[in-house]
C-alpha positions, 0 to 999 in steps of 0.5 A: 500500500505505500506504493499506493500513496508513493504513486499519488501526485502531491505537493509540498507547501512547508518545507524547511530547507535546514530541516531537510538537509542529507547527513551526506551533505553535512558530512561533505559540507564538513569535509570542505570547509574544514570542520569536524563532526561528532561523526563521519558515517551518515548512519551516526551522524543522523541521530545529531539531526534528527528528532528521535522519538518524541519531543519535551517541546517545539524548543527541543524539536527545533535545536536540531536545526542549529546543528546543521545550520552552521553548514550553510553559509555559503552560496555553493552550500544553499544551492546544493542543499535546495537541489537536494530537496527537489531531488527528495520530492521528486523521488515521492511524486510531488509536482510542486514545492515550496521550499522556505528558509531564513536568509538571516541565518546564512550569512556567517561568511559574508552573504548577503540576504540576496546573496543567499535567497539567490543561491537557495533560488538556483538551486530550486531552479536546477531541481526543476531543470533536472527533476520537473517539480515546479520549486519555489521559495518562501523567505522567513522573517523570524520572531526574536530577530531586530525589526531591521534584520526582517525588514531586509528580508521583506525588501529583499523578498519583494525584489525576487516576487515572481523570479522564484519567491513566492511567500514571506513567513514568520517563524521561530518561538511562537509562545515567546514571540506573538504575531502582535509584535510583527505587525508592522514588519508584515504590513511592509510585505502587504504593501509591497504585494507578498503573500503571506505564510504565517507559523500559527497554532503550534507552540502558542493557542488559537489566539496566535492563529487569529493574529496572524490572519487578522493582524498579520494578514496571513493568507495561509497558516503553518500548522493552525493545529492548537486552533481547535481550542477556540471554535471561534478561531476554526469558524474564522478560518472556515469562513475566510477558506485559509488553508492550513499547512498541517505536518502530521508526524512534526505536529505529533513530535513537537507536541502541538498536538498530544496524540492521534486521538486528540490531533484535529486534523480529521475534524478540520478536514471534516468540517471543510477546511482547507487541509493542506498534508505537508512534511515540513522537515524532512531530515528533523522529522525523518519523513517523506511527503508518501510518508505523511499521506501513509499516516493520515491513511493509517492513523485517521482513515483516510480514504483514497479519495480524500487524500486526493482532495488534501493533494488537490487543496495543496495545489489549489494554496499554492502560491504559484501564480497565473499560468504556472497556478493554471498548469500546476492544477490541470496537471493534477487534476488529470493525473490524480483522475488518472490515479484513483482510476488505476487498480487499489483504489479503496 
């Protein structure tokens, strides 16, 4: 049955390209820029990457990035990174991807914010060469950093709209930093015409997902999965059609939900909401796009004809525009056709 899943197009809205770089790569980063590792064998070295078991916190979850990060501050190490993530969507059918980083963790060695979301844009741009996922980037504004350090990443990001970004998002701690306090940086990006991702109901409630959309104008939600604490919160969300950019296996790790049985993903699709299945990292949570469609089969029930319908509504957010949008929901749209007709269907 995993060939089943593996055989469905998918897309992936949140990724994050320094949760999902190989143990190879570091290991081969390393060797270039002359640092040394806790370990040489990509098998040893996965456990100092990878979230293992369960998380205490989204805290916890996310110190596996700081490991990694110290890799990446080169252009030649952006660029082969973001390769590899179309690489690794491809190999499980996705048709579409948007690949997100923070360009002000990536400046160590001299880059600048443009330098680095434009070495992260080549990259994209040889996956889909080599590959035929049609790759985009979504640039992170991140909580805790100066108004200053964000405001470069919404100019730079404005520059590059439609030469590969497509999104500005905001990330990091969610409890310690609320949306409230990120107002002006996002107004910035509203006027200059970005879309806007927001991380939202994931370490902090309900309140933080509706900031984000009232204050902050997100036109999609990361996560949205703690909403549920407030009924008010999902009617907003229902009835303004925002699509959540739901991670199973991270949700479950991160404890932004405790476990199956109270992780509302079921719920929200029930209801109407536009669910997006997506990986989020796919080295920090050892997982696949096949791998989260598998769970929501396996764990939630989900028939064949509704993961189709979460694929569809990944497509129909995406933030690709014009014609590209057009091709990429046509393309689905015929093989998913194609795909709930062929044998195994449930």
């Amino acid at each position: 049955m995993e060939d089943r899943i593996l055989a469905m197009p998918k897309v992936d809205l949140h990724v994050h390209l320094d949760g999902s770089v190989r143990p190879e790569t570091v290991i081969a980063l390393a060797r270039e820029g002359g640092h040394k590792l806790p370990a040489w064998d990509p098998g040893l070295l996965a456990p100092y990457m990878r979230a293992e078991g369960d998380c205490d916190s989204l805290t916890d979850y996310l110190s596996k990035f700081h490991f990694v990060g110290q890799f990446l501050h080169t252009s030649s190490s952006l660029t082969r990174t973001a390769y590899e993530v179309v690489a690794q969507s491809a190999a499980h059918n996705c048709r579409y991807v948007e690949v997100r980083f923070a360009p002000q963790l990536h400046r160590k060695l001299g880059l600048s914010v443009a330098d680095a979301i434009r070495a992260v844009l080549e990259g994209l741009r040889q996956g889909e060469r080599d590959f035929g996922v049609v790759a985009r980037c979504i640039a992170i504004c991140l909580r805790g950093h100066s108004e200053e350090l964000n405001r470069e990443v919404i100019r730079e990001a404005a520059h590059l709209l439609g030469k590969g970004v497509v999104a500005v998002d905001l990330a990091g701690a969610e409890a310690a930093y609320p949306p409230e306090l990120y107002r002006d940086i996002f107004a910035m990006a509203r006027e200059r015409g970005l879309p806007i991702t927001i991380h939202a109901g994931e370490a902090a409630g309900a309140s933080s997902v509706r900031s984000a959309v009232e204050l902050l104008g997100a036109q999609r939600v990361g996560h949205g999965v703690r909403m549920k604490e407030d009924p008010a919160v999902v009617e907003l969300i229902l009835r303004a059609g925002i699509p959540l950019e739901m991670c199973p296996k991270s949700n479950l790790q991160t404890k932004a939900a405790e476990s199956w049985v109270s992780y509302p993903l079921r719920d929200y699709f029930d209801r109407g909401i536009a669910v997006t299945v997506n990986t989020d990292n796919l080295t920090v949570s050892n997982t696949t796009i096949t791998q989260e469609y598998a769970l929501l089969r396996d764990e939630l029930g989900f028939r064949d004809e509704e993961l189709a319908q979460i694929a569809m509504n990944g497509a129909a957010a995406a933030f690709v525009q014009g014609e590209e949008k057009r091709r990429l929901l046509e393309g689905m749209k015929r093989d998913m056709a194609e795909w709930l007709g062929s044998p195994s269907a449930s």
